[in-house]
C-alpha positions as CSV (number, residue, x, y, z in Angstrom):
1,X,0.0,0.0,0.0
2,X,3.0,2.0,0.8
3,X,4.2,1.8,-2.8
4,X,1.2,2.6,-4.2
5,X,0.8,6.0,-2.4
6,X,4.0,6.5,-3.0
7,X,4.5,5.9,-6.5
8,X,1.0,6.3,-8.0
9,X,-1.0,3.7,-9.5
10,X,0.7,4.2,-13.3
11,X,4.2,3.2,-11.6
12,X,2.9,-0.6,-11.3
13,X,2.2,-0.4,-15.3
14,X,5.7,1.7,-16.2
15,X,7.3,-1.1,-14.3
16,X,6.2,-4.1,-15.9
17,X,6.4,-2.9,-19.6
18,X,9.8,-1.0,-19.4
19,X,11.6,-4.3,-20.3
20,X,11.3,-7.6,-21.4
21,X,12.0,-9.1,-17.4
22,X,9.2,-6.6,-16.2
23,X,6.7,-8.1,-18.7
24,X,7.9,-11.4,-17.6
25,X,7.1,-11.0,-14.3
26,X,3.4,-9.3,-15.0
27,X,2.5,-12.6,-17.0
28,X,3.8,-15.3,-14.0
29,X,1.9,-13.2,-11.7
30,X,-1.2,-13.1,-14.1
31,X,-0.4,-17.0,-14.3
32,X,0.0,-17.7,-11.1
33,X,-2.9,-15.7,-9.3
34,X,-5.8,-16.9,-12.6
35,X,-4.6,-20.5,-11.6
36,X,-4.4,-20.3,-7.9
37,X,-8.0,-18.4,-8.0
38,X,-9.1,-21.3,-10.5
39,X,-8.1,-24.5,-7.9
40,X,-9.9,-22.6,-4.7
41,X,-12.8,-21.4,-6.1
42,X,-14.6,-25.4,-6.1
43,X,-13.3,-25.6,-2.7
44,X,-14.6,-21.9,-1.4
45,X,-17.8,-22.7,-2.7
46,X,-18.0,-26.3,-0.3
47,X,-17.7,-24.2,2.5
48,X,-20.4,-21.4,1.7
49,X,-18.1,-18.4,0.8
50,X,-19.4,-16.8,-2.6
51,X,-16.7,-16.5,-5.5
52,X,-18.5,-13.7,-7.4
53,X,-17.2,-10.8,-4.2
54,X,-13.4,-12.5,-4.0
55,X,-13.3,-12.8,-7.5
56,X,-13.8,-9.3,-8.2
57,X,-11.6,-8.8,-5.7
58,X,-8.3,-11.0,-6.8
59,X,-9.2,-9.4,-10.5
60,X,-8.7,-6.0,-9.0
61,X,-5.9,-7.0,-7.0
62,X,-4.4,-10.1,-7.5
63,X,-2.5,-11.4,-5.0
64,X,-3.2,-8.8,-2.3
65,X,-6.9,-10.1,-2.1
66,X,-5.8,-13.7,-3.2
67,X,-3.9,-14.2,0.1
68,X,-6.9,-13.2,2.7
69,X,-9.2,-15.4,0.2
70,X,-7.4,-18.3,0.9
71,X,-6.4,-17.7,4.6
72,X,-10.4,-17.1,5.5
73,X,-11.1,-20.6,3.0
74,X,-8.8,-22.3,5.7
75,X,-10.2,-21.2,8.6
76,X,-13.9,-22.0,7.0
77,X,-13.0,-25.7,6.4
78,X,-11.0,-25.7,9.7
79,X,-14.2,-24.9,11.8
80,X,-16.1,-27.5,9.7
């Protein structure tokens, strides 16, 4: 959050299209967060949380949303 007040929300876009390794990294992280989202979302939906809310939210976010997604899917199927 720091970063983003800091730098402005066009610093996260300059940064990964200024080279060939910062375009690299934007496409594991779209990767990585469309397949994580992808494997938890049958799982969230066992335990009663509604995918449509998070969804929006990982979309918006990626991993900053992704991570309390899965940490609240835990505790859910913990309690059960």
């Amino acid at each position: 959050m720091q970063v983003l007040l800091a730098e402005g929300l066009m610093q996260f876009w300059f940064n990964h299209v200024a080279n060939l390794a910062g375009n690299q990294v934007w496409f594991d992280l779209l990767i990585a967060v469309s397949i994580s989202f992808y494997l938890i979302v049958p799982r969230a939906r066992a335990v009663g949380m509604k995918p449509l809310p998070w969804g929006i939210a990982v979309f918006a976010t990626a991993s900053v949303a992704l991570l309390p997604m899965v940490a609240r899917l835990l505790w859910l199927e913990k309690r059960r």
